[in-house]
N, C-alpha and C positions, 0 to 999 in steps of 0.2 A: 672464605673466598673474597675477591674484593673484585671492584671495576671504576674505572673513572670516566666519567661525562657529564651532561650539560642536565639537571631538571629543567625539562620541556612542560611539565605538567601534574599540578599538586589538586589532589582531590579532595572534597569536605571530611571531618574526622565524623566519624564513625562509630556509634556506641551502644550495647544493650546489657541483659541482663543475662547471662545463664541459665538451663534448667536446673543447674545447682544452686542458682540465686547468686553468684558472683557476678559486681558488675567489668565491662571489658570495653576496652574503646581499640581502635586504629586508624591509621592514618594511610593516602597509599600516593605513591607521588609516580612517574615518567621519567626514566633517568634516558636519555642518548648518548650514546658511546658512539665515537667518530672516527676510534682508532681502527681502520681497518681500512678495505676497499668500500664498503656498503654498511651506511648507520643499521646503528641495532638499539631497539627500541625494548625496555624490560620496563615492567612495572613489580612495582615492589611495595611489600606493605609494613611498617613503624608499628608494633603493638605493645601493648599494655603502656608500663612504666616510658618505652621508648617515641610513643605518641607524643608525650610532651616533654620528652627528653633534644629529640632529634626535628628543630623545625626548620625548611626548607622551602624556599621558594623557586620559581619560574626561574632561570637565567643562571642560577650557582653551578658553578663549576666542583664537582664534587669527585671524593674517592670513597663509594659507599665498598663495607663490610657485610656480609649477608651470609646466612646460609638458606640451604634448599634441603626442602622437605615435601615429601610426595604422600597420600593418605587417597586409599580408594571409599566411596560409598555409590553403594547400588552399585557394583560390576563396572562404576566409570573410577580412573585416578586422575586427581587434582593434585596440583604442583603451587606451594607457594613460596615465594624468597621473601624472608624475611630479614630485613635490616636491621643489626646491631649496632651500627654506628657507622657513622659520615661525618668525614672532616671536608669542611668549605675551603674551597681555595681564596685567599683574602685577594685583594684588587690589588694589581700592585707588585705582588710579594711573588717576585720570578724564582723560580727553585735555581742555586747554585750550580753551574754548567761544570762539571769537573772533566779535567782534561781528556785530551782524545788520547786513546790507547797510544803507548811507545811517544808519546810530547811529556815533557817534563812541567811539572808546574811551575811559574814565575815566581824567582827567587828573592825576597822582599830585601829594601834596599837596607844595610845597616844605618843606623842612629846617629845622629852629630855625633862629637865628641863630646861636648856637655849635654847631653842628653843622656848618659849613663845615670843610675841613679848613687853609682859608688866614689 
């Protein structure tokens, strides 16, 4: 599944040890998604390998990758998204606006005449 919005808010990484003695860390950030009538607000959590894979701050414009997964204990179920990957929108770099349906694309002008390479 994916979503794109704005990180609003990155929280401290996060680390212990296992009852199996494995150690584990994560990270959990605020993403806001705008696209709609009314923002929506997910938090999401970065673990293991992907804590220091995937870093993120305040203000990036992002399209995270996630899945969800739901696990009951004690008669209650807990819900976590967890992020496999976020590409950053770079500043600057507008995505290519491809034509409006039934418009033709503009037809590039041909080359000098010496401007062939034959």
């Amino acid at each position: 599944m994916e979503i794109k919005g704005t990180i609003i808010h990155a929280m401290p990484e996060v680390s212990g040890v296992s009852k199996a003695g494995n150690s584990w860390k994560k990270k959990e950030y605020v993403l806001e998604n705008t696209e709609g009538n009314f923002p929506r607000k997910v938090a999401f959590t970065c673990f293991g390998e992907n804590a220091d894979r995937i870093q993120l701050k305040p203000g990036d414009k992002v399209t995270m990758y996630f899945d969800i997964e739901s696990r009951e204990f004690s008669g209650r179920w807990y819900t976590d998204i967890r992020c496999w990957r976020c590409d950053v929108e770079q500043p600057g770099a507008a995505p290519a606006a491809a034509p409006a349906p039934g418009v033709a694309a503009p037809i590039p002008a041909a080359p000098a005449e010496d401007e062939f390479p034959f």
